[in-house]
PAVO-196734 format. One record per atom (N, C-alpha, C): residue in one letter; x, y, z. Coordinates in nm, 2 decimals, m for minus. Layout:
# PAVO-196734
('A', (X, Y, Z))
...
END
This chain:
# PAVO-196734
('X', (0.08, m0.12, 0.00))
('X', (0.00, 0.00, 0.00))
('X', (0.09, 0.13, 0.00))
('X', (0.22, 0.11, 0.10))
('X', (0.31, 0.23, 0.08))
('X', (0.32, 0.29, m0.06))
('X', (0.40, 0.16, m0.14))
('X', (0.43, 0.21, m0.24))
('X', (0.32, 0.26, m0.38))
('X', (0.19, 0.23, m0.34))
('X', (0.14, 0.27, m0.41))
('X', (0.12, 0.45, m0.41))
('X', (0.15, 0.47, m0.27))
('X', (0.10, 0.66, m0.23))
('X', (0.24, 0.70, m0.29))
('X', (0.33, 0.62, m0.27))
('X', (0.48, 0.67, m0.34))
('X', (0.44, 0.70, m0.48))
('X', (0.39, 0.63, m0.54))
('X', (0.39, 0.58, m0.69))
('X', (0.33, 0.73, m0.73))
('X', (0.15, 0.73, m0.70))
('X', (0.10, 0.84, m0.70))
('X', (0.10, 0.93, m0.69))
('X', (0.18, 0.97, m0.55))
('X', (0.23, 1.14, m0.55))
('X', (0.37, 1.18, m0.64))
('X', (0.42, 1.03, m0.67))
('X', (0.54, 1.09, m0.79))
('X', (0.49, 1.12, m0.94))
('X', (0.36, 1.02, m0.98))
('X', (0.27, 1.09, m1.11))
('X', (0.18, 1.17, m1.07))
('X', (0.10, 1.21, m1.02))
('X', (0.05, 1.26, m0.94))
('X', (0.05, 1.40, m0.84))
('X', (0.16, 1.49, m0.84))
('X', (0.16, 1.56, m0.73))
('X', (0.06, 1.64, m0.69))
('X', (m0.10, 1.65, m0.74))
('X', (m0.14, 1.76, m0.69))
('X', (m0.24, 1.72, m0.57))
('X', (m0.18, 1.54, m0.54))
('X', (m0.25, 1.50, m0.47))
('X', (m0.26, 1.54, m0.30))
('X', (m0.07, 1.58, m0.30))
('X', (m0.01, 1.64, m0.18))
('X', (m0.08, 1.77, m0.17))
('X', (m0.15, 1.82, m0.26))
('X', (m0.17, 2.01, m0.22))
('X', (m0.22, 2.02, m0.11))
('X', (m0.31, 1.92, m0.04))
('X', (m0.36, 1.93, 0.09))
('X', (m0.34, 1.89, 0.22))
('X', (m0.23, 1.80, 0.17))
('X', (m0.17, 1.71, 0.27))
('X', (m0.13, 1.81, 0.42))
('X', (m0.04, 1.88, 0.42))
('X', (m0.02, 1.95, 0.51))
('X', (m0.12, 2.03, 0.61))
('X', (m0.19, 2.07, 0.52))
('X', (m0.30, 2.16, 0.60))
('X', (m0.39, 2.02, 0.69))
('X', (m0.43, 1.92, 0.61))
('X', (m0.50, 1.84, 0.72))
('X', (m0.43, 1.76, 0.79))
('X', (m0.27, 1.71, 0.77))
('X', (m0.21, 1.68, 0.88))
('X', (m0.20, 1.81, 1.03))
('X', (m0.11, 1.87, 0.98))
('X', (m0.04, 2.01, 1.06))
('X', (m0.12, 2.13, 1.09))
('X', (m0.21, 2.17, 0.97))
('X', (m0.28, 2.26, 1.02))
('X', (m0.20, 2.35, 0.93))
('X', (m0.07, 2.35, 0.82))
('X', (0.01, 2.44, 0.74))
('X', (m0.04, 2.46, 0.64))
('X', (m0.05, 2.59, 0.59))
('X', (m0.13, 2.62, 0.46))
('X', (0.00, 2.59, 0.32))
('X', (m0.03, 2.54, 0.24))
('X', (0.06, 2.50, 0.14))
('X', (0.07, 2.63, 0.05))
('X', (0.15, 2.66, m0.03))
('X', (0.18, 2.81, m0.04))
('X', (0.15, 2.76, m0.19))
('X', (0.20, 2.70, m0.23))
('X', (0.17, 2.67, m0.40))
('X', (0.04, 2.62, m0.39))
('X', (m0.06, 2.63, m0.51))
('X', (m0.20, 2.57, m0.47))
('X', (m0.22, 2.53, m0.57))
('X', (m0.15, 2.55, m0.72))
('X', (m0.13, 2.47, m0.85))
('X', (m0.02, 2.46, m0.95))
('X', (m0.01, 2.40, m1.05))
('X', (0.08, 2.30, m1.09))
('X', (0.14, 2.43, m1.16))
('X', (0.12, 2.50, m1.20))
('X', (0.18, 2.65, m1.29))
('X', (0.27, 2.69, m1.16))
('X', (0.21, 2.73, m1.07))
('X', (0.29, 2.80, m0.92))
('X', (0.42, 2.74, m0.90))
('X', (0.39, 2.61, m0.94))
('X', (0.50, 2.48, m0.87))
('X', (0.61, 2.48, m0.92))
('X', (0.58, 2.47, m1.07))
('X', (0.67, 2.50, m1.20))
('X', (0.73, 2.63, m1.18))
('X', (0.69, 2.74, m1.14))
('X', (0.72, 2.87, m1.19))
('X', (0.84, 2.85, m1.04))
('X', (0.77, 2.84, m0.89))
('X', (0.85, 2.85, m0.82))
('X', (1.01, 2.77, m0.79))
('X', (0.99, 2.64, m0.89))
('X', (1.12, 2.57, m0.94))
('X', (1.25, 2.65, m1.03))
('X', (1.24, 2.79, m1.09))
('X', (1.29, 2.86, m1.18))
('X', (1.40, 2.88, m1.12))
('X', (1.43, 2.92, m0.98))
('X', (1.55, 2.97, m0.94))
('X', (1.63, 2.85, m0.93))
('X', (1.57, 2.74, m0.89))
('X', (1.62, 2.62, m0.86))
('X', (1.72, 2.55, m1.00))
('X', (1.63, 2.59, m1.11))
('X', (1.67, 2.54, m1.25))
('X', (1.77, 2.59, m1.31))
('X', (1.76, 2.72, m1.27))
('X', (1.82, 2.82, m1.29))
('X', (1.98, 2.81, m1.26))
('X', (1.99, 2.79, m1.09))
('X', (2.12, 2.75, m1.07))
('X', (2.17, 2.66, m1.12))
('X', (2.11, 2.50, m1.09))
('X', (2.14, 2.38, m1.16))
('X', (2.19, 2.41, m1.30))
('X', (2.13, 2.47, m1.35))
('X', (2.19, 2.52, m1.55))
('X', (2.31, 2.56, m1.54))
('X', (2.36, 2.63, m1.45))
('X', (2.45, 2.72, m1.43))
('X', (2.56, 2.64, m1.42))
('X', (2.54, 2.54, m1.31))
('X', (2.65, 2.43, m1.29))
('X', (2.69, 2.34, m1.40))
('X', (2.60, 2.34, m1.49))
('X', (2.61, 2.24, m1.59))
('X', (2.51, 2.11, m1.56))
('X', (2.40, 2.12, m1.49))
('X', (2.33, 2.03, m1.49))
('X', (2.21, 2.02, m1.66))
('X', (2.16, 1.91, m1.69))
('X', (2.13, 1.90, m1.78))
('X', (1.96, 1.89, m1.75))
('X', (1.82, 2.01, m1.85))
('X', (1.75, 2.06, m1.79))
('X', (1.64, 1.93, m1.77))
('X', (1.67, 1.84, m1.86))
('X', (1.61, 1.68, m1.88))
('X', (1.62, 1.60, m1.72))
('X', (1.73, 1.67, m1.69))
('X', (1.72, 1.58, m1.56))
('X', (1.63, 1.64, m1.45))
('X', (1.62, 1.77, m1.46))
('X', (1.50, 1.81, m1.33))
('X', (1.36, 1.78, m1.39))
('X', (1.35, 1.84, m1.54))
('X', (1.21, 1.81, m1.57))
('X', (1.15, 1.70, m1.58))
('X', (1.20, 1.57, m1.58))
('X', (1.14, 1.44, m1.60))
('X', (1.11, 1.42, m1.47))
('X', (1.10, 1.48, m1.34))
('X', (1.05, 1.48, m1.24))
('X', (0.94, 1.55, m1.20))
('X', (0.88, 1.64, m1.32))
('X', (0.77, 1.72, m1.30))
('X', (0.67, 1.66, m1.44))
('X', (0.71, 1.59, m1.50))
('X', (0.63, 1.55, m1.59))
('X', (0.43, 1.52, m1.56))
('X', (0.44, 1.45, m1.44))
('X', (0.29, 1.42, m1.41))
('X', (0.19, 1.57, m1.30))
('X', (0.27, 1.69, m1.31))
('X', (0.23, 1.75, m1.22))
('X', (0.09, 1.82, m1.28))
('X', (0.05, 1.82, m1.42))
('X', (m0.05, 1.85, m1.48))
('X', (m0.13, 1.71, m1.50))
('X', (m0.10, 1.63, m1.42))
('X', (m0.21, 1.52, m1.46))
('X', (m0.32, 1.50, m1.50))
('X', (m0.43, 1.49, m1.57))
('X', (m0.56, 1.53, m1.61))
('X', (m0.62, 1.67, m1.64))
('X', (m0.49, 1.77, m1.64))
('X', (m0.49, 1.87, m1.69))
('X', (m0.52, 1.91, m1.86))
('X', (m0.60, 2.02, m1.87))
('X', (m0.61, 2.00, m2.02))
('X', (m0.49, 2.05, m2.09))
('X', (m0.41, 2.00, m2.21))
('X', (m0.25, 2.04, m2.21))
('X', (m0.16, 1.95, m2.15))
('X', (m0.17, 1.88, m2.07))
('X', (m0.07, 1.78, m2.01))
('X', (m0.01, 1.73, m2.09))
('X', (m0.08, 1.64, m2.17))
('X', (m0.01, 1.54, m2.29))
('X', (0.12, 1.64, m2.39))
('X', (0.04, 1.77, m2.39))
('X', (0.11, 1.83, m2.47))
('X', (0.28, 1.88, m2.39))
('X', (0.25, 1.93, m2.30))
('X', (0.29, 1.98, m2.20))
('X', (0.45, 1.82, m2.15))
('X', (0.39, 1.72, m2.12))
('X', (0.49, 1.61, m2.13))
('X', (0.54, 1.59, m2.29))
('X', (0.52, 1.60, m2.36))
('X', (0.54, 1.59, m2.51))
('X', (0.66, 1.70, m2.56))
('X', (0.63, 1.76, m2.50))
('X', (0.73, 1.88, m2.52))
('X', (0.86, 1.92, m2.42))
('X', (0.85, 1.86, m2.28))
('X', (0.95, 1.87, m2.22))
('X', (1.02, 1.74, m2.26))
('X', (0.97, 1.62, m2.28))
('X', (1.02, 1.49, m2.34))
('X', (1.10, 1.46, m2.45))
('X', (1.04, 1.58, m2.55))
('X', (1.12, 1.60, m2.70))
('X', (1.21, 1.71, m2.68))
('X', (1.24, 1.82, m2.58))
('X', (1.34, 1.91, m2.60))
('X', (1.41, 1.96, m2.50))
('X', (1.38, 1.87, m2.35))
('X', (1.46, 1.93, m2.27))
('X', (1.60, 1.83, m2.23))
('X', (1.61, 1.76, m2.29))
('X', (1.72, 1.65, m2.31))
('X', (1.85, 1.75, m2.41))
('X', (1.81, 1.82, m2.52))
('X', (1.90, 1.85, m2.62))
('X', (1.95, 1.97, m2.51))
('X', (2.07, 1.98, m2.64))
('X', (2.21, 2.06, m2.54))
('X', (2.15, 2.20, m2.58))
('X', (2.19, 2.29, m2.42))
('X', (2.14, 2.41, m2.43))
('X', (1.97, 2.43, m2.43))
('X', (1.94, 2.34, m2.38))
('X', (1.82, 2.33, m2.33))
('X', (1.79, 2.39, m2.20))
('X', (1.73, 2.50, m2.20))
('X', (1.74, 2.59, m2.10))
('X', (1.55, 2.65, m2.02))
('X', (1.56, 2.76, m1.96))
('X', (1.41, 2.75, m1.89))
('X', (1.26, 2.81, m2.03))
('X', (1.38, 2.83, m2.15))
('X', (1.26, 2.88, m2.25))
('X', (1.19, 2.73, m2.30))
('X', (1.23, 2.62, m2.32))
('X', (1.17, 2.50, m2.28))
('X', (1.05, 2.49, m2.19))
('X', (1.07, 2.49, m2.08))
('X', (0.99, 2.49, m1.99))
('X', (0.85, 2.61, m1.97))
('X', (0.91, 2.69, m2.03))
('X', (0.78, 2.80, m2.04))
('X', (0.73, 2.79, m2.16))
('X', (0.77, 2.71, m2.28))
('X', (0.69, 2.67, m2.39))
('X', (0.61, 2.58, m2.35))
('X', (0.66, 2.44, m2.28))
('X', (0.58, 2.37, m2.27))
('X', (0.47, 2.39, m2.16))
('X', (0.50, 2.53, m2.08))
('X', (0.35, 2.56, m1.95))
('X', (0.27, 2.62, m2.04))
('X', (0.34, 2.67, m2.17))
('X', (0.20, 2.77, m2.23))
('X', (0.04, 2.65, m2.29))
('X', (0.09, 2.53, m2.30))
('X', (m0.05, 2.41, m2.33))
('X', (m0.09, 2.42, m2.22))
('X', (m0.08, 2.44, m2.06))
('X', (m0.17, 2.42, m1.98))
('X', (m0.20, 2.56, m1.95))
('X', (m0.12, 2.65, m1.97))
('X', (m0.22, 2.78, m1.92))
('X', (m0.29, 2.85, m2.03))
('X', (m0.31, 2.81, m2.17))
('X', (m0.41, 2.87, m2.22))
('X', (m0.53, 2.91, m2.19))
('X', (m0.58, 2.80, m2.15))
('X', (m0.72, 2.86, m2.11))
('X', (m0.74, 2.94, m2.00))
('X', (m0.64, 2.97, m1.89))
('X', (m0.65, 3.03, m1.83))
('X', (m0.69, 3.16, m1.85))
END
């Protein structure tokens, strides 16, 4: 059973958005998948800087739009170009623009 919550909050994260508040009583600061992404920037940001490769942080945010409309598109596009060299955060704000259109 553990690993199934493992499984799910790693495809899955927007299942955690409330975790905190009904454990602890702590209000979660990010409250969707755009916020989560966006507040990852500085993080990616440095990582680039050292020579990290941007394929490797984003294949960990892949499922954070899960049944989002845009998702498919949105993993489709971090899958096909954030692996290539010089792959940097304009990647990642192409592929959020499929889920925040409708916004």
């Amino acid at each position: 059973m553990a690993s199934w919550w493992g499984r799910e909050a790693y495809q899955n994260p927007s299942i955690l958005t409330a975790v905190d508040n009904q454990l602890f009583g702590e209000h979660f600061p990010v409250t969707n998948g755009v916020d989560a992404v966006r507040a990852m920037y500085p993080y990616i940001e440095k990582e680039l800087s050292k020579g990290a490769y941007l394929g490797h942080m984003t294949r960990h945010m892949l499922g954070i739009f899960q049944g989002i409309p845009g998702a498919r598109q949105w993993r489709r596009h971090l899958s096909e170009n954030a692996h290539k060299k010089g792959a940097d955060l304009v990647v990642v704000e192409q592929a959020l623009e499929f889920v925040t259109r409708g916004e």
